[in-house]
N, CA and C of each residue as an Amber inpcrd file, in Angstrom:
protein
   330
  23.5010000   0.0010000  -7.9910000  22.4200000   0.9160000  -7.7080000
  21.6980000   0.4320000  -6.4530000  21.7160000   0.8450000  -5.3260000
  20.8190000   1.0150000  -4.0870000  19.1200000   1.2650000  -5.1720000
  18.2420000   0.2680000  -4.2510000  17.1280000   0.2210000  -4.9150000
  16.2800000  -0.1200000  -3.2080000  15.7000000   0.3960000  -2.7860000
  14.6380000   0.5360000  -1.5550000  13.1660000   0.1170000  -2.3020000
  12.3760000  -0.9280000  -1.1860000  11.4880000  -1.4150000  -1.4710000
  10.5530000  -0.8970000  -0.3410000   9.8820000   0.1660000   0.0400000
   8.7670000   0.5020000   1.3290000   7.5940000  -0.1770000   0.8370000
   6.6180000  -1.4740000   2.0730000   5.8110000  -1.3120000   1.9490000
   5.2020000  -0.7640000   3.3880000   3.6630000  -0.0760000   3.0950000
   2.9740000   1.0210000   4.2430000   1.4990000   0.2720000   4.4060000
   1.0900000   0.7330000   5.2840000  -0.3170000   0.3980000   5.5240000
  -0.7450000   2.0500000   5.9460000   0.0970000   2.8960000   6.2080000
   0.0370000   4.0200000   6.2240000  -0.4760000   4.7300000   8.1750000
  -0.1080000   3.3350000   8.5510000  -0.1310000   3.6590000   9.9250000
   1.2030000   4.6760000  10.5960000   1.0450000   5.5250000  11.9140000
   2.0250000   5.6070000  12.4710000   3.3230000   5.1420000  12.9500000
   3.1350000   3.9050000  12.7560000   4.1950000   3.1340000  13.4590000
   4.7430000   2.8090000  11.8130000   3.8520000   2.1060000  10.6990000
   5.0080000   2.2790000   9.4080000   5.7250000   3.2420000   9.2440000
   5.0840000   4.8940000   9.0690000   5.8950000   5.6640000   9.0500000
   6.6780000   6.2370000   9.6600000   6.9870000   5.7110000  10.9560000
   8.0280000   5.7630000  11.4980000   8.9670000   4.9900000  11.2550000
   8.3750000   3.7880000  11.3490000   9.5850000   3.0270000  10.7640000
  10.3020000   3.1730000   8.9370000   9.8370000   3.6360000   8.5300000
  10.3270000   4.1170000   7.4910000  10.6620000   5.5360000   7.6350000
  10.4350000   6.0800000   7.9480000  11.7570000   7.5620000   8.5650000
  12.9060000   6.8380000   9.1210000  12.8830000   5.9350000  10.0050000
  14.0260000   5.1540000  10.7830000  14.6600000   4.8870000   9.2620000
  13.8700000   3.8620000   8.7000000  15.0920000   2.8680000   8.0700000
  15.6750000   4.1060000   6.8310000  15.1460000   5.3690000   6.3160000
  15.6460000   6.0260000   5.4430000  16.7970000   7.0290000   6.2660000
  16.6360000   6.6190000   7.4260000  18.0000000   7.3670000   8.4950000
  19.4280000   6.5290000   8.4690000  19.2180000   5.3520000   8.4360000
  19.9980000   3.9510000   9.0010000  20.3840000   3.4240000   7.4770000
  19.7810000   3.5100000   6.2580000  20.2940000   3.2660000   5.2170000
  20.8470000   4.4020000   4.1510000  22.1670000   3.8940000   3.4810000
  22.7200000   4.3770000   2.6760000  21.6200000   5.3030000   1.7540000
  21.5220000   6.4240000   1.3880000  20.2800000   6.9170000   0.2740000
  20.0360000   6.1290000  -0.7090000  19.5660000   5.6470000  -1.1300000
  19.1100000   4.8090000  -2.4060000  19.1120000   5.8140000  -3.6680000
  18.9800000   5.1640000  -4.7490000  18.8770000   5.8780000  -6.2770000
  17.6520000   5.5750000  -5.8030000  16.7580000   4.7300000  -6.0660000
  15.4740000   4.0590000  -6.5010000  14.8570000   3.5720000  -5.1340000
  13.2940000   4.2430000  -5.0750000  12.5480000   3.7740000  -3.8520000
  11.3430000   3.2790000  -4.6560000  10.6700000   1.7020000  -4.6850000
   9.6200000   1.5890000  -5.1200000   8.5240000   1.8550000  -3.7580000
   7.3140000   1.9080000  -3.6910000   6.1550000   2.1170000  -2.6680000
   5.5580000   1.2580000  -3.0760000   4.8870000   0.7370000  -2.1600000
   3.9000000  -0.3340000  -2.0680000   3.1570000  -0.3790000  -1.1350000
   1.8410000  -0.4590000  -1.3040000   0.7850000  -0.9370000  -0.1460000
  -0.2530000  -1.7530000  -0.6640000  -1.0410000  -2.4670000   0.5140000
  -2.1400000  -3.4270000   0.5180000  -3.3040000  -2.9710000   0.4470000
  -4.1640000  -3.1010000  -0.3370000  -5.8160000  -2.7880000  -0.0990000
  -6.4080000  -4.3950000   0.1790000  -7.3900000  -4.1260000   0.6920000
  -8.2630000  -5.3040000   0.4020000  -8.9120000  -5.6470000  -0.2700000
  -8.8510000  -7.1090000  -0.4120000 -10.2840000  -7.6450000  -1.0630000
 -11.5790000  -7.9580000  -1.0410000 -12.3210000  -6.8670000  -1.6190000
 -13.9110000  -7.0140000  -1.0890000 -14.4740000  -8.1330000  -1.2930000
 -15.5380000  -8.4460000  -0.4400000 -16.6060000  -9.3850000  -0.7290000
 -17.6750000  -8.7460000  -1.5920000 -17.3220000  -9.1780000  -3.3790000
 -18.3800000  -8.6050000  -4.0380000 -19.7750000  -9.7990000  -4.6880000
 -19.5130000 -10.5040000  -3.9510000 -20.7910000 -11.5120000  -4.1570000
 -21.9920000 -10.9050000  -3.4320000 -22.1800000 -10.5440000  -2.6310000
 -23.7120000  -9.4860000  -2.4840000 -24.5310000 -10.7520000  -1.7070000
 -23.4840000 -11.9220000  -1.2040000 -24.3260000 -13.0080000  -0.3690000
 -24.8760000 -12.1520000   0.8530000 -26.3250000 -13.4080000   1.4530000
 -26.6060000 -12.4340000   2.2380000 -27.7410000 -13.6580000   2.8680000
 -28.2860000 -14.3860000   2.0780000 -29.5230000 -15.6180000   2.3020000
 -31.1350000 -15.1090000   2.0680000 -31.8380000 -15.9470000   2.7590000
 -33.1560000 -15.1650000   2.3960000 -33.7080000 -13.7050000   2.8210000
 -32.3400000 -12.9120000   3.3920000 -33.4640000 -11.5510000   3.9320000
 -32.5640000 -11.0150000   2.4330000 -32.0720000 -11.1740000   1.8850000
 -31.1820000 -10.9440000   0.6100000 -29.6850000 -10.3120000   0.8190000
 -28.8280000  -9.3520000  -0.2650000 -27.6610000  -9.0430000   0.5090000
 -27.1140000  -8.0610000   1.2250000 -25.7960000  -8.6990000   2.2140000
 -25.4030000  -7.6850000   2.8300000 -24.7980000  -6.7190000   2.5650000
 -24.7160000  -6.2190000   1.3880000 -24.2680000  -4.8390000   0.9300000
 -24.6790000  -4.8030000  -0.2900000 -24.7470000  -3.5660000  -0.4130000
 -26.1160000  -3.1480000  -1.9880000 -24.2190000  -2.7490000  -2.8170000
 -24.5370000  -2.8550000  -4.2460000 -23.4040000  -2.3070000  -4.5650000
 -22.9810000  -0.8210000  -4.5410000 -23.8280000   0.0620000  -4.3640000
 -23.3810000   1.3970000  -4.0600000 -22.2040000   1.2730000  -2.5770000
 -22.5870000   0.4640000  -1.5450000 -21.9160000   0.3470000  -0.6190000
 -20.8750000  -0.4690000  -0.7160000 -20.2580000  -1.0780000  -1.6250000
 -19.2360000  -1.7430000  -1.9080000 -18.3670000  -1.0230000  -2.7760000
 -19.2630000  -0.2490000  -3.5900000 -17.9030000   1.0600000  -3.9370000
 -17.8410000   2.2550000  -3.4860000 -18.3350000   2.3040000  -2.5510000
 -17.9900000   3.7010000  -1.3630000 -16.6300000   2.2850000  -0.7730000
 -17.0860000   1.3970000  -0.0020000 -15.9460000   0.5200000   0.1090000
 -14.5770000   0.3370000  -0.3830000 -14.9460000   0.3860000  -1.3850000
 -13.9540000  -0.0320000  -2.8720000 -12.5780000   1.6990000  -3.0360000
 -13.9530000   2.8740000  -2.6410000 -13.4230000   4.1080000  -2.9330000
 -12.7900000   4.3430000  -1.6810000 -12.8710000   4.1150000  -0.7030000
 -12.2960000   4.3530000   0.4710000 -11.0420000   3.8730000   0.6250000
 -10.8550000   2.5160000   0.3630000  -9.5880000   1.5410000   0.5050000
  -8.6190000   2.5720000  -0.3660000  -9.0320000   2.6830000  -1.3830000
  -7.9340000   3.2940000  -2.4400000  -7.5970000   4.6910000  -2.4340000
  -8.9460000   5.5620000  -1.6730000  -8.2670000   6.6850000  -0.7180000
  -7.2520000   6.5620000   0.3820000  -7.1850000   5.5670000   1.2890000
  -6.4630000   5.0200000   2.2700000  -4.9750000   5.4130000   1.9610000
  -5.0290000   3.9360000   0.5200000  -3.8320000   3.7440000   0.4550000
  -3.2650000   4.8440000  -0.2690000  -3.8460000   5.3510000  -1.1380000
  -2.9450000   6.7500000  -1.5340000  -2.7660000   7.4570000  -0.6500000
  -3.2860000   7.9250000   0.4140000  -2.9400000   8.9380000   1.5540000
  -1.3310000   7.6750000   2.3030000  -1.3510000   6.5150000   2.4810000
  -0.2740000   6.0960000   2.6500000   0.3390000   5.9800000   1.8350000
   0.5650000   6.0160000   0.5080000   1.7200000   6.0790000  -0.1350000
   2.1490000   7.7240000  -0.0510000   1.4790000   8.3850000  -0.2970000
   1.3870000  10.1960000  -0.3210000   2.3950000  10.2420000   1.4110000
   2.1630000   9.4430000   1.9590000   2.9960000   9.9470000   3.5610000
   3.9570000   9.3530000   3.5090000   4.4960000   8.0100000   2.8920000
   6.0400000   7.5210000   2.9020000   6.7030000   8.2590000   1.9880000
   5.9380000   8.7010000   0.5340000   6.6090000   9.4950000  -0.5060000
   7.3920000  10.6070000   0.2280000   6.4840000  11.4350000   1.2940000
   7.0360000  12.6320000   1.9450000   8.4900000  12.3300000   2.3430000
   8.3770000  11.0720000   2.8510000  10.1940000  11.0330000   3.4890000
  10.9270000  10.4030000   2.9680000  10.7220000  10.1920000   1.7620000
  12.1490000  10.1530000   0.5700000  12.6500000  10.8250000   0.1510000
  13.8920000  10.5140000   0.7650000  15.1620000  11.6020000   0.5190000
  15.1370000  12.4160000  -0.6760000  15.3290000  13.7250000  -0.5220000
  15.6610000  14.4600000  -1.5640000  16.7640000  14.0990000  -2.7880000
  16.2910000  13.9170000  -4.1060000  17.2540000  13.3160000  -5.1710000
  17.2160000  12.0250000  -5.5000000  15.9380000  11.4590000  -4.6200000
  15.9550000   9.6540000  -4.6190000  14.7000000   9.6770000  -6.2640000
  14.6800000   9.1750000  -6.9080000  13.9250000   8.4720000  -7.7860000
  12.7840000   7.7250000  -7.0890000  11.4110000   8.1660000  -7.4070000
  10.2480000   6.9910000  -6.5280000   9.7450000   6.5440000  -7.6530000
   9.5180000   5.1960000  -7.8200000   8.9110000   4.7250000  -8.8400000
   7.5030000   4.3220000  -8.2720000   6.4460000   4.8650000  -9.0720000
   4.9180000   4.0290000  -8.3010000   4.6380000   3.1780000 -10.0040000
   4.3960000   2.0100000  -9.0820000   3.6890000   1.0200000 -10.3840000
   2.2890000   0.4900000 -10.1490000   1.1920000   0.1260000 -11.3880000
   0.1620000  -0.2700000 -11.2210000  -0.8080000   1.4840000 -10.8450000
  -1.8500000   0.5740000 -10.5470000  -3.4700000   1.6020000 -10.5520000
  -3.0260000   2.9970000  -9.7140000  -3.3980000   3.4080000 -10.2850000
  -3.1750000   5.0120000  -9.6480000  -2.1380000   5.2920000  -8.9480000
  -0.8850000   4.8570000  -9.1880000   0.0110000   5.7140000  -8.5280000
   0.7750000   4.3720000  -8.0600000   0.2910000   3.5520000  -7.4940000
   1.1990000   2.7430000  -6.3800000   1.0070000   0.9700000  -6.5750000
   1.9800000   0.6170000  -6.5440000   2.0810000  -1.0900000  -6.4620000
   1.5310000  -1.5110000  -4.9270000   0.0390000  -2.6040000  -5.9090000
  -0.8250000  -3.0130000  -4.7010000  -0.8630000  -4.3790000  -5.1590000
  -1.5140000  -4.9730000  -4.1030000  -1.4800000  -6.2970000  -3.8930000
  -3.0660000  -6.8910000  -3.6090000  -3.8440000  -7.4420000  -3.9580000
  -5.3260000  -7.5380000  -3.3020000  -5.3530000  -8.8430000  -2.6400000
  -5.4920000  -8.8670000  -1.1290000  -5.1460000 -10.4910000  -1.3760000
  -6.0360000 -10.8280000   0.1140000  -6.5950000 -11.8140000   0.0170000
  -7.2330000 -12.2620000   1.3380000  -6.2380000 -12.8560000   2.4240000
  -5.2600000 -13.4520000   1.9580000  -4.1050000 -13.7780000   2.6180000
  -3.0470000 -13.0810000   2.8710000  -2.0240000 -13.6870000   3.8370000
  -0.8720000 -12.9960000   3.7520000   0.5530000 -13.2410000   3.2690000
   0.4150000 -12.0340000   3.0890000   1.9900000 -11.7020000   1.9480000
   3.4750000 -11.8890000   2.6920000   4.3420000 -12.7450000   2.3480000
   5.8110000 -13.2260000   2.7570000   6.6730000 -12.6690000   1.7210000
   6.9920000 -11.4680000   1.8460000   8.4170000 -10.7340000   1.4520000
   9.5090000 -11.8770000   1.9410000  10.6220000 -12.0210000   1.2720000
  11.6960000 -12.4790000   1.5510000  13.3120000 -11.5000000   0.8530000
  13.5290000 -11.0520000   1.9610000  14.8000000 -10.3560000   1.4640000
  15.4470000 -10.8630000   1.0600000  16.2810000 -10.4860000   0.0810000
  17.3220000 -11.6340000  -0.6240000  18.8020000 -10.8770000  -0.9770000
  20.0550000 -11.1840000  -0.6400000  21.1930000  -9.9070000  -0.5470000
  22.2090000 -10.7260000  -1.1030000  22.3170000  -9.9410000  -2.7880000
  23.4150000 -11.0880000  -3.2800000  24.9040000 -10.0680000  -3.3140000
């Protein structure tokens, strides 16, 4: 089983490159999606004038990121091949990652 792994940030240049690579590869059965949100700063530090974001503004924050990334998963979904299987895993739809650091995919081809 051909199994495709896209991850998006939902920029132009991902989705191009993922139109490319769904041109250049065999169709897959199975496409999982994946994208990154961030991780907020929800400590509300800030010092003595108090903090820099009230929590209403950390979940307009919070709501935005996760609008983002659904509008990028919603735009790689578009260019999976007709008949492909998309699997979305995790919170609303799509396998995310929250991470202050960065993430090392390693392809592996047995």
């Amino acid at each position: 089983m051909r199994v495709a792994v896209l991850a998006t940030d939902g920029t132009p240049a991902s989705l191009h490159a993922a139109a490319r690579a769904f041109r250049l590869m065999a169709p897959p059965h199975v496409v999982h999606l994946a994208t990154v949100t961030p991780e907020l700063d929800d400590t509300g530090a800030g010092g003595i004038e108090g903090p820099v974001i009230t929590p209403e503004e950390l979940e307009d924050e919070r709501a935005e990121a996760e609008r983002a990334a659904e509008a990028a998963l919603a735009a790689v979904g578009a260019l999976v091949p007709e008949g492909t299987r998309v699997e979305r895993h995790g919170r609303r739809g799509g396998l995310r990652h929250r991470s202050r650091s960065a993430i090392v995919i390693t392809p592996v081809v047995m």
